[in-house]
Residue, then its C-alpha position, 0 to 999 in steps of 0.5 A: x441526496x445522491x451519495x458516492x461510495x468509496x470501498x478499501x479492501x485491505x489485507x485485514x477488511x474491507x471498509x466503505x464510507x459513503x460520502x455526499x456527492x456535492x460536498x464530500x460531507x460524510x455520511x455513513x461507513x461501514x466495516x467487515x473483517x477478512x480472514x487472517x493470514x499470518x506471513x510468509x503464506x498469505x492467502x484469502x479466498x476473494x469470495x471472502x472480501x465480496x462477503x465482508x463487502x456486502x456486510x460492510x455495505x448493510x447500513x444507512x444509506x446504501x439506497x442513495x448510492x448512485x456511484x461506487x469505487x473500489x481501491x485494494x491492497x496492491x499486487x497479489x494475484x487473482x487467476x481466473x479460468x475460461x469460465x471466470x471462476x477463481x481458481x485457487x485462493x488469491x496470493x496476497x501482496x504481503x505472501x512472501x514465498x514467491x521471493x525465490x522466483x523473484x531473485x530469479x527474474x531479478x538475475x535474469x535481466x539485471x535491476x537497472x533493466x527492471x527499474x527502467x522497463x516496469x518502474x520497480x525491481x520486483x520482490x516477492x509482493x509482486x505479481x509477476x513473482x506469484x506468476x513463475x511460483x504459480x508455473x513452477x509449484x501447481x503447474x496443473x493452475x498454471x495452464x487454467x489460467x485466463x485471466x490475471x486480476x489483483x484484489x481491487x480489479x476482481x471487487x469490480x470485476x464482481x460489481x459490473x463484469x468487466x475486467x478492469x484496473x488504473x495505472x495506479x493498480x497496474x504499477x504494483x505488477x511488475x509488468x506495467x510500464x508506468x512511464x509509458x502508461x502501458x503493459x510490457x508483455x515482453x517481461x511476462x514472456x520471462x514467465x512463459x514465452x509461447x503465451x499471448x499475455x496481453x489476452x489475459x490482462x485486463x483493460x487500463x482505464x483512465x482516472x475519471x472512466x467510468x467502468x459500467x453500470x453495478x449487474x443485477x446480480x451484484x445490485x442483489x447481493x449488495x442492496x444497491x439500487x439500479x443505475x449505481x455506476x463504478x468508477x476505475x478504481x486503484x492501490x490502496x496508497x493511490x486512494x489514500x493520496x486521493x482522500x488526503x488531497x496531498x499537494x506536490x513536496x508533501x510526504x505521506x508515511x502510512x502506519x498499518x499492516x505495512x508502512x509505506x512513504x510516499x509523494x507526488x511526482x510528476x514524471x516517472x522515477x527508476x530505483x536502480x535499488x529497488x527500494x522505490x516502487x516507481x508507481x503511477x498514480x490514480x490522477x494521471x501523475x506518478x507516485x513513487x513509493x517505497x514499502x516496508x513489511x513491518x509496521x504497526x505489528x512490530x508494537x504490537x508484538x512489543x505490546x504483548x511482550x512487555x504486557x501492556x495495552x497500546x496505551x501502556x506501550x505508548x506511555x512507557x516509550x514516551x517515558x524513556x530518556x532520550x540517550x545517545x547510545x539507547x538500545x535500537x531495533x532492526x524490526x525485521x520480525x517478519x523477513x522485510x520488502x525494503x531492504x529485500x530480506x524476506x528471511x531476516x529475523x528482527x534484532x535490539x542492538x545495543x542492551x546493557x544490564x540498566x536496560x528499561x522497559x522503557x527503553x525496549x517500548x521506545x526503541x519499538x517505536x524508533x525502530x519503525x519510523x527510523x526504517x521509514x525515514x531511511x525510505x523517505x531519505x531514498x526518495x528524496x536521493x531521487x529528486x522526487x520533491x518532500x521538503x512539504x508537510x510530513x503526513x502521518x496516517x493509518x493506524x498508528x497515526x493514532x499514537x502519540x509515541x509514532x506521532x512523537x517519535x515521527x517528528x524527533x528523528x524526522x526533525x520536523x513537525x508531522x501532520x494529521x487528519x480528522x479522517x481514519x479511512x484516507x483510503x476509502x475516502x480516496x475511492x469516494x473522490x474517484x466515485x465523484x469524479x465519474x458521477x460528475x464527470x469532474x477532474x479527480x484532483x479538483x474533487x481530491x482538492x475541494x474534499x481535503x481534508x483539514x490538516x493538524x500539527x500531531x507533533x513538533x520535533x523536540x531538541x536533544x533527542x540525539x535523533x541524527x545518531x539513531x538514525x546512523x546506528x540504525x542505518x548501520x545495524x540493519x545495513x541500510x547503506x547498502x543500498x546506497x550503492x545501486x546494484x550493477x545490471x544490464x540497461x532497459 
């Protein structure tokens, strides 16, 4: 029985799940951890992510693997040298120092230029920022420079020796275009003008093309037998749309590290705001996308502040009356990417001396999905279509308080999935398609899987007058009005 193997390297580990190439049935997974990184300096030497993958591949069933692909966190930046060999620790999307370089381009062409020329303003996630930190903080890296990878294109890199990404990955760059499906070397040239840029990219690949065969060396380190073929890979969120088999008007909202909301769309957008990321997808449509830095880890410090374990936060929060004027947190515990703050500090507004426990746990919880929702609202300004069903995945999706809170201030039910690894399972899906030569969205369709109401929305929850005090407390608004700059 061949099996396909579908690989997520995140900021926090690396998880496989081995699947049936026929049916999609579950067979095996694995996991391994990454070093921790604590923002604003987010780094992980990348020999880190190949070691956690060769731990997370020792299992069950990696013999009768006969296809793999690799789905990563997005941005970042890998530099390599002439001799292919890494050249300092690998930024990471969530490494914040590179912001001042970011403001810098940003001025320098003008938002709506950027919006329309790579999809996205870029932040300080984006590679394009980590490039001018690298030319201007170790300029000695700088001039090795050779190669520019992210995460996911270095994994592949490793299994087959080609230098490869998608239109997925690509997006989170910020010198990608992906309404032309193309780099844009001409927003490199803002970094340095006299290099020959497109010489250190790597190539763009199709959905279903099929990068190589895993080398020898790879098949050694990883226990995999010969003729093993690797698909193109892609973004994390891509993979993850992939592995729910989302369907056009759907929403998804990703609670981990991160948390992101997200849709399909099939042309391309421009967030003259930068709150959108314009983000191609790993199927040859669009996935515009919008991310917050802080998510599940905003309960967790709660968590810890009030002394409780998950389930003690959850049932303090779902205890909590539902009042109109109840406390509301801006979670800005780590700066924040949307709104672009990445020197904010969090704050509860609205204590008063009667002030609970559980009010603190709910306004945890509300303060995360409320910055979401504010998100979701900006995709929809847009015209990208969510009036489908409201997924609700990662690991918060695990708790009953975001499941519950999701859907009162969303004001409609939210969706769940028997499947823990979407991401992992997304890159399966695109495993699939290259050993079968099918199409990823029959195979994503065919594999979906089953879908559960989580939550119903419940009524008096006063969830319309959070979400204003919330908008107006963090000054969400301002992002209603797009910034003035200069045109593509």
């Amino acid at each position: 029985m061949p099996l396909v193997a579908g690989v997520d390297s995140s900021t926090q580990s690396v998880t496989v799940v081995l699947r049936d190439a026929d049916d999609g049935r579950l067979v095996g997974n694995g996991r391994a951890p990454h070093p921790q990184t604590t923002p604003p300096i987010s780094e992980q030497a990348p020999q880190a992510w190949w070691d956690a993958l060769a731990a997370a591949l020792s299992m069950e069933g990696t013999a009768d693997v006969a296809a793999i692909s690799v789905d990563a966190q997005c941005h970042g930046l890998v530099p390599l040298d002439a001799a292919e060999t890494v050249i300092r620790p690998a930024k990471l999307w969530n490494d914040t120092t590179s912001s001042p370089e970011a403001q810098e381009l940003v001025e320098r062409l003008g938002p709506a230029a950027w919006a329309h020329r790579a999809g996205s303003v870029p932040v300080g996630a984006f590679t394009i920022s980590k490039l001018l930190w690298l030319k201007r903080r170790e300029p000695e890296h700088f001039r090795r420079l050779a190669t520019i990878l992210m995460p996911g294109n270095w994994l592949t890199f490793r299994l087959t020796g080609e230098k490869v990404t998608d239109r997925g990955d690509a997006s989170g760059t910020g010198y990608f275009s992906p309404a032309e499906s193309a780099w844009r070397p001409d927003l490199l040239a803002l970094v340095e003008d006299d290099t020959d840029w497109l010489s250190k990219l790597p190539r763009i690949l199709g959905p279903e093309q099929v990068v190589g065969p895993v080398g020898q060396t790879a098949m050694d380190e990883l226990g995999l037998p010969r003729g093993v073929v690797v698909g193109p890979g892609t973004g994390d969120n891509m993979a993850a749309a992939l592995g729910l088999g989302i369907q056009p008007g759907d929403v998804v909202v990703s609670l981990g590290t991160s948390g992101t909301v997200y849709a399909r769309h099939t042309t391309s957008t421009a967030d003259v705001t930068g709150a959108v990321n314009g983000n191609a997808d790993a199927s040859g449509g669009y996935l515009p996308l919008v991310c917050t830095l802080n998510a599940a880890k905003v309960t967790d410090a709660f968590a810890r502040l009030l002394g409780v374990d998950h389930e003690g936060l959850t049932a303090l929060a779902l205890e909590a009356p539902a009042r109109p004027d109840r406390p509301v947190l801006v979670p800005y515990l780590d700066g924040e990417r949307v709104p672009n703050r990445p020197g904010a500090a969090g704050v509860l507004a609205g204590i008063r001396s009667d002030v609970s426990r559980e009010d603190i746990a709910r306004a945890a919880y509300e303060g995360v999905v409320a910055g979401l929702l504010a998100g979701l609202d900006v995709l929809t300004g847009l015209g990208v279509n969510t009036g489908g069903r409201l997924f609700l995945t990662g690991g918060g999706a695990r708790s009953a308080a975001y499941r519950q809170l999701m859907a009162d201030l969303a004001g409609r039910p939210v969706h769940t999935v028997d499947l823990d690894e979407t991401a992992a399972a997304g890159a399966a899906v695109q495993a699939a398609a290259v050993l079968r030569g099918a199409k990823v969205t029959e195979i994503a369709s065919d594999w979906a899987p089953v879908a559960r109401i989580g939550a119903e929305p419940r009524a008096g929850t006063h969830g319309d007058e959070l979400l204003d005090r919330y908008r107006r407390t963090a000054a969400w608004d301002d992002l209603d009005r797009p910034v003035s700059g200069s045109n593509a």
